[in-house]
N, C-alpha and C positions, 0 to 999 in steps of 0.2 A: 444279274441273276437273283441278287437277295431280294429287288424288291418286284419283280414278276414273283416270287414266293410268297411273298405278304400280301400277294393284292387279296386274296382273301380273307386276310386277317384285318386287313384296312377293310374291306368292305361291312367283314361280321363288326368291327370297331364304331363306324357310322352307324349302321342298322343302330348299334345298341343306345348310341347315342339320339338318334330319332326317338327309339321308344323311351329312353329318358323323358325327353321333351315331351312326347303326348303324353306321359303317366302325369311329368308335372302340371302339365294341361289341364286333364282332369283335374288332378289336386284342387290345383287356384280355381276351375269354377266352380268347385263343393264349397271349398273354405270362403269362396264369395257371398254364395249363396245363404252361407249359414250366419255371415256376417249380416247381410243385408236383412237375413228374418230375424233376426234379431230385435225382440221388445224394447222402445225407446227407453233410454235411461230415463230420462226425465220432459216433462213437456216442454215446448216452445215456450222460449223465454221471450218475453217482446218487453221496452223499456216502457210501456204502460201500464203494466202488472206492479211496479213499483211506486205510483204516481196514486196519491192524493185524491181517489175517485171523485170524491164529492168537491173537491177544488177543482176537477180536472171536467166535471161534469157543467158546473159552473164557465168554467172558461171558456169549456166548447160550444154552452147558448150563447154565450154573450158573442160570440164572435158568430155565430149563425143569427141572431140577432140583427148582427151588425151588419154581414154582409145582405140580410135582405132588406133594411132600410137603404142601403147605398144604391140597389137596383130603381125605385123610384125616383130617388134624387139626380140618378145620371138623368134620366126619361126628361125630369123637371128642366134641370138645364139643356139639354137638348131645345125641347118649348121652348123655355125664355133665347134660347140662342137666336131660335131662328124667327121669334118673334121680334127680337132687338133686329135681327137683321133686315129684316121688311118696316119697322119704325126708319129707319136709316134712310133703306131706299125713298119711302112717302117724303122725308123730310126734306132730303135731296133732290130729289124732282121738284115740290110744291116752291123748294126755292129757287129754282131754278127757271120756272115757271112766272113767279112771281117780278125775278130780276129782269126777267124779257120781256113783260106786260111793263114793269115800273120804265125802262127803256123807252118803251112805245109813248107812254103818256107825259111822259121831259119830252120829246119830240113834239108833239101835239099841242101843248100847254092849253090843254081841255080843263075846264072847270066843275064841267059836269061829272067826271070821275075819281072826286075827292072819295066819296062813299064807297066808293069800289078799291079805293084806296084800301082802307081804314080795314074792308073786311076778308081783303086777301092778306093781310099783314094779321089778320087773327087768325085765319085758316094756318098760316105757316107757322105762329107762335105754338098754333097748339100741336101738329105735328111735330116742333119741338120739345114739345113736353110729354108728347107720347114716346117720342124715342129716350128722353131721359128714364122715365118709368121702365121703359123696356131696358133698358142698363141698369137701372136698381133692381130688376129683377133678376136679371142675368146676374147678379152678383151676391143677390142672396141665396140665389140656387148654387153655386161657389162657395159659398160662405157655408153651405147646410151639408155639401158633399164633403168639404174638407173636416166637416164635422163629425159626420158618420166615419170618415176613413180614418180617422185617429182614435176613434172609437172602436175601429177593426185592427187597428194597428196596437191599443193596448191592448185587446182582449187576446193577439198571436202572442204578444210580450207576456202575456199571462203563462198562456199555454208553455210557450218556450222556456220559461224560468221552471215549471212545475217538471218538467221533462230534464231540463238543467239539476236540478237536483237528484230526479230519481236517476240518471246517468251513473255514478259512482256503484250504488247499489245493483244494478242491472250490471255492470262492468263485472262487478265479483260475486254475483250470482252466475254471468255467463262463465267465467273462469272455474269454478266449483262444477257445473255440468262438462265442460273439457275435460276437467282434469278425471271426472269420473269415465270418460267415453276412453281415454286415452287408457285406464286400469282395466279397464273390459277389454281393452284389444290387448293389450299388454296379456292381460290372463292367459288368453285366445293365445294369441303369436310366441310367448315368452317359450313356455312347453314346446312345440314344433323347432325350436332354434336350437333346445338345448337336446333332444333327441337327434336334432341334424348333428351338432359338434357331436355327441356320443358316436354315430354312426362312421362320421369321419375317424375317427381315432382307433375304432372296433371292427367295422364290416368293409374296411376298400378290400380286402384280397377276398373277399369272397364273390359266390359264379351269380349271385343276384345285385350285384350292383350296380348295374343301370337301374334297377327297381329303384335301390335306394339313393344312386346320385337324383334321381327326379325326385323323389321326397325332399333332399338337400335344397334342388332348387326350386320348388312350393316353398319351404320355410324360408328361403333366404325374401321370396317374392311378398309373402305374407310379413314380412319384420318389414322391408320394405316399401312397399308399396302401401299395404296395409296398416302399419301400426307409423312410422316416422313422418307420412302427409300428417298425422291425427293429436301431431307434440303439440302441448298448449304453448301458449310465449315463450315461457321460463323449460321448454323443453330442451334447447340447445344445450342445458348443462346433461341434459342425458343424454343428447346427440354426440356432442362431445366426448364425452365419457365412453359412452360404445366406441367408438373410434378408436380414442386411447386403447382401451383393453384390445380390440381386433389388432393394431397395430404393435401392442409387445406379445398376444399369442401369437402374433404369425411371425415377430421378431426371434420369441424364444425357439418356435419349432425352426424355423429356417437355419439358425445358427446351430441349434442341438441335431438336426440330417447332418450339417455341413462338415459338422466334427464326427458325425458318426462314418458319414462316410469317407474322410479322409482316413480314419483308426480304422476300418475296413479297409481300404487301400492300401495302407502302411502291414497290416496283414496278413493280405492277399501277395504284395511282394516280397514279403518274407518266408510263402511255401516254396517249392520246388516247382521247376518249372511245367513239370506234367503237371501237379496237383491244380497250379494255375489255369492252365488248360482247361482242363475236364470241369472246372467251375462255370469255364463259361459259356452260356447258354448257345445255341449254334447262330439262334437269329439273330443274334445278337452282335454275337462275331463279325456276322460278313454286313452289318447295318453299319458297323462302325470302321468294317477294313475299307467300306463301296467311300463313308464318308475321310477315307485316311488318316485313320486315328486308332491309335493303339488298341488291341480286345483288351488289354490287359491293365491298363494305366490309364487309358483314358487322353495320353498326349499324343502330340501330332508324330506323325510315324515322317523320320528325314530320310530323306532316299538320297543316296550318290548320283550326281548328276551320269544322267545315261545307265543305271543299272538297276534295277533292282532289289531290295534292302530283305535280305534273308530272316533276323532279328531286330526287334525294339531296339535304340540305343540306349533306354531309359529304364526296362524294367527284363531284358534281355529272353522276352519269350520269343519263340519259332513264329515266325511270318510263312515264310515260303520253305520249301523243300523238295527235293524230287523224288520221283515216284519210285517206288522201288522193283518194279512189276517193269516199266516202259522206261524210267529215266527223263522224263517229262518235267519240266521246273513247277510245281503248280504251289496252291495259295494253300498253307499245313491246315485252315481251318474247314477243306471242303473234306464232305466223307467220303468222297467218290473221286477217282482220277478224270478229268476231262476227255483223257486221248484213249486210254485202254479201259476204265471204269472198275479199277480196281479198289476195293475198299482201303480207307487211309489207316493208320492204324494211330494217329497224332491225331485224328479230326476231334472233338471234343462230342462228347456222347456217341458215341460209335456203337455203342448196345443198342441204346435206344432207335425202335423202328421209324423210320424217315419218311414214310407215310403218317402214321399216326397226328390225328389231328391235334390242334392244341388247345387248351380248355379256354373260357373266358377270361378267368381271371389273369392268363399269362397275355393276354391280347390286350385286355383293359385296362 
């Protein structure tokens, strides 16, 4: 029965919680929005702005220098490659040529081809010497390529050291721009956190707080999402530190309820047992008799095997009693009899009209 009673109080409970969620919705895309239009702190830092212009200017002809003399020089040995390569083949044929004619004439023993001798032995010497040529070539186009590339090779070794240096300074000039982006959000985000704890502490029992639980979660989204992706290096001692502190405020409040509400409980069971009673809210009652646990104390309600348990053993209020109208055993916290529906005169708020809606803040 108690919770077919609350289903509308569950249902108003979600709603409120939805419109939490869009309110915080909106929030985060204002608070986005007004982050992103936000004027840059400072300009784009790039680790050339710290380098030696006129050194830096210097290194970068020498090396555009360098690399468009190396484009020729491939082009040249290419040529000579494939020049040495056709000396090769000439040379190799002509002697090959030569070997099979010289064959034919020891066969013959012709005297008439002494002459012919003499001038194919010069035809292939010089082919030999064309392909030597063509290998001194190939190799001082070798020789002029590995020239140029060392010459590209100091002129990057230029550049890279000039960049080597200005590294340090661009490190702690990027760090000085963090640390100022990280004070802007901080600005921005810090205020919204500390307005949310104030609200928590001040506004939960009031009828607009779903308004204000969705402001809570904008600010916790904005601390979050917003300012701690934006810690420079040396942020984790503040990551840290928030933590700490979130972890002994939520230490102290949890311990300071805990004791508050046992010293509430300690003198809650030292009124009388009507006074007890009529304290306790009705939905509340039958939320906690549906779950078997005391209205009163809060401890699990022992029942006598096979009977039903009249009183608490523990803080001695009225459970059950019978009706006084019909005689009927019913549960002392309903205000109405089941069998005859006679009003109870033990049910807790018996004045108050039992229609009557309940406000927000008793739902939320």
């Amino acid at each position: 029965m108690a919770k077919s009673a609350r289903r509308p109080q569950r249902i108003f409970s979600v709603v409120m919680w939805v419109l939490s969620i869009i309110f915080a919705g909106f929030l985060i895309g204002l608070g986005s929005t007004v982050i992103r239009d936000l004027p840059k702190v400072d300009r784009e830092i790039t680790v050339e702005q710290f380098i030696d212009q006129d050194a830096l200017s210097a290194a970068s002809l020498a090396e555009r220098s360098a690399e468009k003399n190396l484009i020729p020089l491939r082009r040249n040995l290419e040529d000579a490659t494939q020049a040495r390569n056709a000396a090769v083949n000439d040379y190799v044929a002509a002697r090959d040529s030569f070997d099979n004619w010289l064959a034919t004439r020891t066969a013959t023993q012709s005297d008439t081809q002494n002459p012919e001798v003499i001038r194919r032995t010069r035809n292939v010497e010089a082919l030999r010497d064309k392909q030597r040529d063509a290998l001194r070539a190939v190799e001082d186009a070798k020789a002029a390529q590995t020239e140029a590339r060392r010459a590209l090779s100091d002129a990057r070794s230029a550049r890279s050291d000039l960049t080597a240096e200005a590294r340090p300074l661009y490190r702690k000039a990027l760090r000085g721009q963090e640390f100022r982006v990280f004070l802007m959000r901080l600005a921005l985000t810090l205020p919204l956190l500390l307005i949310a704890a104030w609200i928590v502490a001040k506004k939960r029992g009031s009828p607009y707080w779903p308004l204000y639980r969705g402001f809570i979660l904008f600010a916790l989204f904005a601390f979050f999402v917003e300012l701690v992706p934006y810690l420079p290096s040396y942020g984790g001692y503040v990551r840290y530190a928030v933590g700490i502190l979130i972890v002994v405020a939520a230490g102290h409040f949890i311990i300071r309820g805990m004791r508050q509400y046992m010293a509430r409980k300690q003198a809650e069971e030292a009124r009388s047992e009507g006074e007890r009673r009529q304290s306790i809210e009705y939905e509340t009652a039958l939320k906690k008799l549906a779950a078997k646990s005391c209205p009163g104390c809060d401890r699990a309600i022992i029942e006598k095997e096979g009977e039903k348990v009249d009183f608490c053993v523990h803080c001695g209020i009225r459970l059950r009693e019978n009706c006084k109208s019909c005689g009927h055993h019913n549960i002392s916290f309903h205000r109405f009899c089941p069998t005859c529906g006679t009003t109870s005169e033990s049910a807790p708020g018996r004045d108050a009209d039992p229609q009557a809606p309940i406000g927000p803040a008793a739902v939320l």
